[in-house]
N, C-alpha and C positions, 0 to 999 in steps of 0.2 A: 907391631901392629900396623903400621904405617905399611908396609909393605904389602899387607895383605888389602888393607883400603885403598892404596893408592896414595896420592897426596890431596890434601883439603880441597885444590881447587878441580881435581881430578874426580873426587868422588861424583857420583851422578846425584847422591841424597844429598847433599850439600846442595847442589843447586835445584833441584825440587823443592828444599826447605829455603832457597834466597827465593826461587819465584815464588812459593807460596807465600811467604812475608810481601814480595813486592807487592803479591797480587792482593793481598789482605790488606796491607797497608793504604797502598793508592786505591784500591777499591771500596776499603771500608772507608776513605777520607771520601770518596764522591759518596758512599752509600750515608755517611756523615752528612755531608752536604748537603743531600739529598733531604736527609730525615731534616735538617735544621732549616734548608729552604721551606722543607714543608710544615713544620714546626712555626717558621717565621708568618709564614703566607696564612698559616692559623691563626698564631699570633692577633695577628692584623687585622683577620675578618672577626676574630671576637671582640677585638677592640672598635673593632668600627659599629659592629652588633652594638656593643654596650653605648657608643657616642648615640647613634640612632635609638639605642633606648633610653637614653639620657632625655635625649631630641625631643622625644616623644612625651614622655614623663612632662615636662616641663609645657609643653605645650596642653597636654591633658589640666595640669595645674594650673593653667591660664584660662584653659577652658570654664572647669571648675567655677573660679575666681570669677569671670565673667559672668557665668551663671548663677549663681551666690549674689552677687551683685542686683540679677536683672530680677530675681526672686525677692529679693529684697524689698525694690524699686517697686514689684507689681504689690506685694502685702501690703506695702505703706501707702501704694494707692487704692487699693479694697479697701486699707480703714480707711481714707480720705471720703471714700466716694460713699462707704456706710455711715460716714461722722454729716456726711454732705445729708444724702438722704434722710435720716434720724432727724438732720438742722427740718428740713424741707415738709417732712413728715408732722413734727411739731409746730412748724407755722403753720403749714392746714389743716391742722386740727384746730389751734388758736383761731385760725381765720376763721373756721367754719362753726365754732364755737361762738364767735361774736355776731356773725352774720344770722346764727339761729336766734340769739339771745336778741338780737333787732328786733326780726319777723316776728317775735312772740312779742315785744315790746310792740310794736307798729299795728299786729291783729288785736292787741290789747286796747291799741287805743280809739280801732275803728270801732272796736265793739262798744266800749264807752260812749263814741262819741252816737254810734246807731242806738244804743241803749239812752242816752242826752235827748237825740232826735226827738225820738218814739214818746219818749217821758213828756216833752215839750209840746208834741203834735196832742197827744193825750191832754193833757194841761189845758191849754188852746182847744180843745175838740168840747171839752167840760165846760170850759168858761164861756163858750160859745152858746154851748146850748143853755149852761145855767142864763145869761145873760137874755135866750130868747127865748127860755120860762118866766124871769124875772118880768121881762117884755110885755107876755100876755096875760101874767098874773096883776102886774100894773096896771096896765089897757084894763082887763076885765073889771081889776076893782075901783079903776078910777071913773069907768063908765057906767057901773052899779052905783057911785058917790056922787061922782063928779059930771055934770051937765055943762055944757054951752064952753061959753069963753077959761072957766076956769079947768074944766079938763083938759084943754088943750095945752093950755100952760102947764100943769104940771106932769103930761107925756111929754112935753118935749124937754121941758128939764132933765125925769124921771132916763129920758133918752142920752142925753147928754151926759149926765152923770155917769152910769152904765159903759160907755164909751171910752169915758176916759180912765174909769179903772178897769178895763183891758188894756189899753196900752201903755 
């Protein structure tokens, strides 16, 4: 059989099937190479992908956190500022409460005192006149009575008297 192939290193399909090995060999090791550089170089941008979503994440959580915070800060200062106003609300009403309760106190007492007045002026307006009926009811009947020296004397007592119980 030899004979009719030749010898191994003779055959021409022997060395079709060494280049083909060589060429499959070294070419599927760069085509290797190849896929695992480009495997690797994937590798690497997914991992970089994932750091920078990592990156990100945590910065977003910071955000958040921040936010969280400054929502917090502003509710607890709306209740402040309604605890404030409700405080502020309630003294003017108190204030304005007391300041009415004055002026009605204060009109109550002008009115008293114009109603005191009035009563007083009245009072005084009666005793006046009762005193200068008294006056020429006296005159009259003391000068129907009384003549000369003795009427005189007893108008001006009659005067006198009269006087002093008005004041």
């Amino acid at each position: 059989m030899e004979a009719e192939h030749g010898s191994f290193f003779t055959n021409p399909e022997t060395w079709v099937t060494f280049a083909f090995l060589l060429v499959v060999i070294f070419g599927g090791m760069k085509v290797v190479k190849g896929i695992s550089a480009a495997l690797d170089k994937r590798s690497s941008k997914i991992s970089n992908e994932l750091d920078e979503a990592q990156r990100l994440r945590e910065e977003a959580q910071e955000l958040l956190a921040k936010y969280q915070a400054k929502q917090r800060e502003a509710l607890k200062e709306a209740d402040e500022i309604r605890a404030h106003a409700k405080a502020e609300a309630d003294r003017m009403l108190a204030s304005a409460k007391a300041e009415l309760e004055a002026s009605l106190k204060r009109r109550e007492q002008q009115a008293m005192d114009r109603i005191s007045n009035l009563e007083a002026q009245a009072v005084a307006e009666v005793r006046a006149r009762v005193a200068e009926i008294a006056t020429q009811a006296t005159l009259a009947m003391v000068s129907e009575k009384a003549t000369g020296a003795k009427a005189e004397e007893l108008v001006d007592h009659a005067i006198a008297e009269i006087k002093g119980r008005l004041n």
